[in-house]
C-alpha positions as a LaTeX table, in Angstrom:
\begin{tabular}{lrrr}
\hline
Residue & $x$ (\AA) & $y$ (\AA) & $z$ (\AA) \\
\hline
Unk1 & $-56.65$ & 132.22 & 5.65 \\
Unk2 & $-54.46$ & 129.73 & 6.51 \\
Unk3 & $-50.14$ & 130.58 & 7.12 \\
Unk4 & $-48.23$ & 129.46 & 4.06 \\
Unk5 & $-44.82$ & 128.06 & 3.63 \\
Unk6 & $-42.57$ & 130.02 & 1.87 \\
Unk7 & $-38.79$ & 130.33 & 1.25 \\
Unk8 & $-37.04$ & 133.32 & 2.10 \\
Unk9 & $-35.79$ & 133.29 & $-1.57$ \\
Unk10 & $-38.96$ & 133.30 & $-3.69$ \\
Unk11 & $-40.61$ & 135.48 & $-1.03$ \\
Unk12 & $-37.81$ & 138.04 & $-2.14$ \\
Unk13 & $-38.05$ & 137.53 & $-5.57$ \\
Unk14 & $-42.10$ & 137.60 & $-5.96$ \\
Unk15 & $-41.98$ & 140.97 & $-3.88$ \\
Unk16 & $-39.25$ & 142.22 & $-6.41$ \\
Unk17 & $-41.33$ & 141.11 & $-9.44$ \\
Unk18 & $-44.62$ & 143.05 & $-7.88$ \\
Unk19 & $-42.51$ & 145.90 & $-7.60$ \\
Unk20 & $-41.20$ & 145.79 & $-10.63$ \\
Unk21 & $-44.38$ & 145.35 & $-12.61$ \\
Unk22 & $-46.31$ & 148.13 & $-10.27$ \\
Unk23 & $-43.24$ & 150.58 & $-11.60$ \\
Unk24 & $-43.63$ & 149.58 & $-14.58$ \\
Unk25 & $-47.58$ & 149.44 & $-14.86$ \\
Unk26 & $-48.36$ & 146.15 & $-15.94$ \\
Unk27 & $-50.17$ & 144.96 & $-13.39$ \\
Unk28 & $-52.35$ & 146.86 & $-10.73$ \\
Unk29 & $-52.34$ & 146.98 & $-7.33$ \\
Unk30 & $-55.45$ & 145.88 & $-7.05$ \\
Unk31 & $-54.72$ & 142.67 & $-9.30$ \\
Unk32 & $-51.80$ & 141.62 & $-6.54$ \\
Unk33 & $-53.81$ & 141.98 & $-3.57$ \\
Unk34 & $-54.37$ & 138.50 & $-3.31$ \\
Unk35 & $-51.06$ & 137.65 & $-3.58$ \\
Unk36 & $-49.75$ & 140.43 & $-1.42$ \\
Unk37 & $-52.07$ & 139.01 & 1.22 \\
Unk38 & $-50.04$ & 135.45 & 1.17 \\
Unk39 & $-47.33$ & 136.91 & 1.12 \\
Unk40 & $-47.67$ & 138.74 & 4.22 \\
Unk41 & $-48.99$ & 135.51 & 5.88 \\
Unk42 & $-46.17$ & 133.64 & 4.87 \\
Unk43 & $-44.17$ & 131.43 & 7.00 \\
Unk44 & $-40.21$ & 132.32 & 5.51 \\
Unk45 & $-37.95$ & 128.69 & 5.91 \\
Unk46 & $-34.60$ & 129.00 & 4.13 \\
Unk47 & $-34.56$ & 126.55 & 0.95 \\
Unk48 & $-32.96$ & 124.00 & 2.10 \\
Unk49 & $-35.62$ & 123.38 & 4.72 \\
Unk50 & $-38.74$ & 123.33 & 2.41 \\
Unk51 & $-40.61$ & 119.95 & 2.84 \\
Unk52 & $-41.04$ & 118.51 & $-0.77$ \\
Unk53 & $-44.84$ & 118.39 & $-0.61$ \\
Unk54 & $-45.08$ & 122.51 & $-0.86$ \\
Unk55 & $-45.72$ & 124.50 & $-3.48$ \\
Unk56 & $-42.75$ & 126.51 & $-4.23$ \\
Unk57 & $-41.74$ & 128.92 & $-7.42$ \\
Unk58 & $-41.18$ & 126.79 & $-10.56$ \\
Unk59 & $-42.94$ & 124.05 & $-9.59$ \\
Unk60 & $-44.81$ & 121.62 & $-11.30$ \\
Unk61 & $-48.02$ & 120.96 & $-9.99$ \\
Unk62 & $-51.17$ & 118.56 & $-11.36$ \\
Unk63 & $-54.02$ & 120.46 & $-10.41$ \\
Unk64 & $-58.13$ & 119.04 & $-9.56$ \\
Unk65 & $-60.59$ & 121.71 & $-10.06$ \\
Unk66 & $-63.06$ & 119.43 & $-7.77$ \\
Unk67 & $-66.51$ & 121.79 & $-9.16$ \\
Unk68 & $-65.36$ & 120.79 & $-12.76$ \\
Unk69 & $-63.65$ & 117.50 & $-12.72$ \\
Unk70 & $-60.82$ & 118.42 & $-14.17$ \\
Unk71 & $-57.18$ & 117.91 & $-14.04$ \\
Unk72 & $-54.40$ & 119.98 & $-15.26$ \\
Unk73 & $-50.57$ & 120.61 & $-14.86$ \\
Unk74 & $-48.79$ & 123.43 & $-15.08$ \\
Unk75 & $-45.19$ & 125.22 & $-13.62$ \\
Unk76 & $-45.80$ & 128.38 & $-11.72$ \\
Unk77 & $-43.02$ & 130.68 & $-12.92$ \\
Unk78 & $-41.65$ & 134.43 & $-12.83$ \\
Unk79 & $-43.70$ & 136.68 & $-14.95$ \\
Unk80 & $-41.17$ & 136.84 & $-17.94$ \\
Unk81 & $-41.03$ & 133.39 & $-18.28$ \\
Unk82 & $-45.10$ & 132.80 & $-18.06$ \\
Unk83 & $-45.82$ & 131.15 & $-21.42$ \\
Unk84 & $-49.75$ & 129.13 & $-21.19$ \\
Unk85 & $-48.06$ & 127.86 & $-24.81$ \\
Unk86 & $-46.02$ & 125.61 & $-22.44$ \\
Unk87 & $-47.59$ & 125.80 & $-19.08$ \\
Unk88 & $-46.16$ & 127.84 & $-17.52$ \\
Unk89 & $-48.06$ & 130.20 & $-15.56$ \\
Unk90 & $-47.33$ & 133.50 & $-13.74$ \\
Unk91 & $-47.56$ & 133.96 & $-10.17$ \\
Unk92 & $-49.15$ & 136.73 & $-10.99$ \\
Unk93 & $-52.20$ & 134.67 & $-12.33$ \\
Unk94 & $-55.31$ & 133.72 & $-9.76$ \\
Unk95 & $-54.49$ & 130.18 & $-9.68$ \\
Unk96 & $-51.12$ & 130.60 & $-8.96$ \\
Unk97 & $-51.23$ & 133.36 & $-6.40$ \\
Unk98 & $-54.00$ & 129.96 & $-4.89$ \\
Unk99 & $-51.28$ & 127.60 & $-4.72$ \\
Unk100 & $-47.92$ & 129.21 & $-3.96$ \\
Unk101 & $-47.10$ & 127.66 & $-0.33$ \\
Unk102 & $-49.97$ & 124.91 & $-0.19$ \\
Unk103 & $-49.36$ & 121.41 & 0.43 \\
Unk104 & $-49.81$ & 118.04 & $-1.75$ \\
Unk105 & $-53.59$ & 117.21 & $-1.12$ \\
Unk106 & $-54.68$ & 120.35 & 0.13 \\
Unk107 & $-58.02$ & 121.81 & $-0.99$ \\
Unk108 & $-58.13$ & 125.63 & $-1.42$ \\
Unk109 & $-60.93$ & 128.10 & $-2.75$ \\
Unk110 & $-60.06$ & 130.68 & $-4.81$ \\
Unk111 & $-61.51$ & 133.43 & $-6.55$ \\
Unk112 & $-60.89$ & 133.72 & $-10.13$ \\
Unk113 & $-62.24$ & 135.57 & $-13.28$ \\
Unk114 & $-64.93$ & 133.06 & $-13.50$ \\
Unk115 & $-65.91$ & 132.78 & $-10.35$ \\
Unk116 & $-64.71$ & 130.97 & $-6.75$ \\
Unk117 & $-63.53$ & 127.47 & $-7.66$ \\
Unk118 & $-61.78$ & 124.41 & $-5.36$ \\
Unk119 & $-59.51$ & 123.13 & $-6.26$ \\
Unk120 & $-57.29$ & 120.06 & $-4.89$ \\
Unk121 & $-53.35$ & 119.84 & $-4.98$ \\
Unk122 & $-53.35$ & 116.16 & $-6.43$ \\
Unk123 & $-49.68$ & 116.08 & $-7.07$ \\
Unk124 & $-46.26$ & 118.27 & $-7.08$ \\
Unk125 & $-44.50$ & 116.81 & $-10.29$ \\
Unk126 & $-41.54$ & 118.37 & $-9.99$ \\
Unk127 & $-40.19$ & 121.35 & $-7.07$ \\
Unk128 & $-36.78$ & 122.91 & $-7.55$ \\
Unk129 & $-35.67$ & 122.38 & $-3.93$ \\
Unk130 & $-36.72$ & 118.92 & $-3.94$ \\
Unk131 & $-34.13$ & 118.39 & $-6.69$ \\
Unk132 & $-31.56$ & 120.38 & $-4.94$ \\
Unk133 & $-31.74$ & 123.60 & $-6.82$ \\
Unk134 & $-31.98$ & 126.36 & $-4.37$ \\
Unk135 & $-30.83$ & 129.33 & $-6.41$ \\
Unk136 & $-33.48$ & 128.20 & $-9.86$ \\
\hline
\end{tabular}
C-alpha cells in the first residue's frame, strides 16, 4: 500500500468519528479496517502544507471507475453530514476510505461491495485547504 498524505487535522477528526461510531455501534470494526489501515500509513502535514492535488476531507472529487467507464463527483464528508441525495459521501464508505490522501491522476484499486474496481482520480473540484479553510 502506498503512504498517504494526510493533515494532522482530519487524521484527528476521522479517528474521533471511528470512535465515536464504534461506541456507539453503527459501524463495525471490521467495516473500518480499511480505513484504519490508511490511517496508520498516513503521512500527517499540518494544513497549511497540503499540496492542492490531494485528497483531503470535504473535498470534491470527479471520479473514473476505469472497468466501467464511468465518471462521477462527489464530496467526501463526516458521517453526519453523508447525504448520496447531494453527494456527499462518508468516509466511512469504500470509495471514500479509496481516496482519502491520493493524488489528482492517481489510479487506485479498491475493494468494494461489488467487487475490486480502479478507479482514476480525474480531478479535485474543490479541497478546503486549497481555498484557505483549514478549520472546515
Amino acid at each position: 500500500m502506498i503512504p498517504i498524505l494526510l493533515t494532522k487535522l482530519d487524521h484527528t477528526r476521522i479517528n474521533k468519528s471511528i470512535k465515536t461510531a464504534l461506541n456507539e455501534k453503527t459501524i463495525t470494526q471490521k467495516e473500518v479496517e480499511g480505513l484504519l489501515q490508511e490511517l496508520n500509513s498516513a503521512q500527517l502535514v499540518e494544513s497549511y502544507e497540503i499540496p492542492p492535488d490531494i485528497v483531503t476531507m470535504n473535498s470534491i472529487v470527479r471520479l473514473k471507475f476505469l472497468n466501467r467507464d464511468r465518471e462521477v463527483e462527489f464530496q467526501i464528508v463526516y458521517p453526519e453530514d453523508a447525504d448520496p441525495s447531494k453527494n456527499k459521501i462518508s468516509i466511512f464508505s469504500p470509495v471514500a476510505t479509496a481516496l482519502i490522501g491520493y493524488k489528482e491522476g492517481d489510479q487506485i484499486e479498491w475493494l468494494v461491495p461489488a467487487g475490486l474496481t480502479k478507479m482514476e482520480i480525474v480531478k479535485i473540484m474543490y479541497q478546503p485547504e486549497k481555498a484557505g479553510e483549514y478549520q472546515f
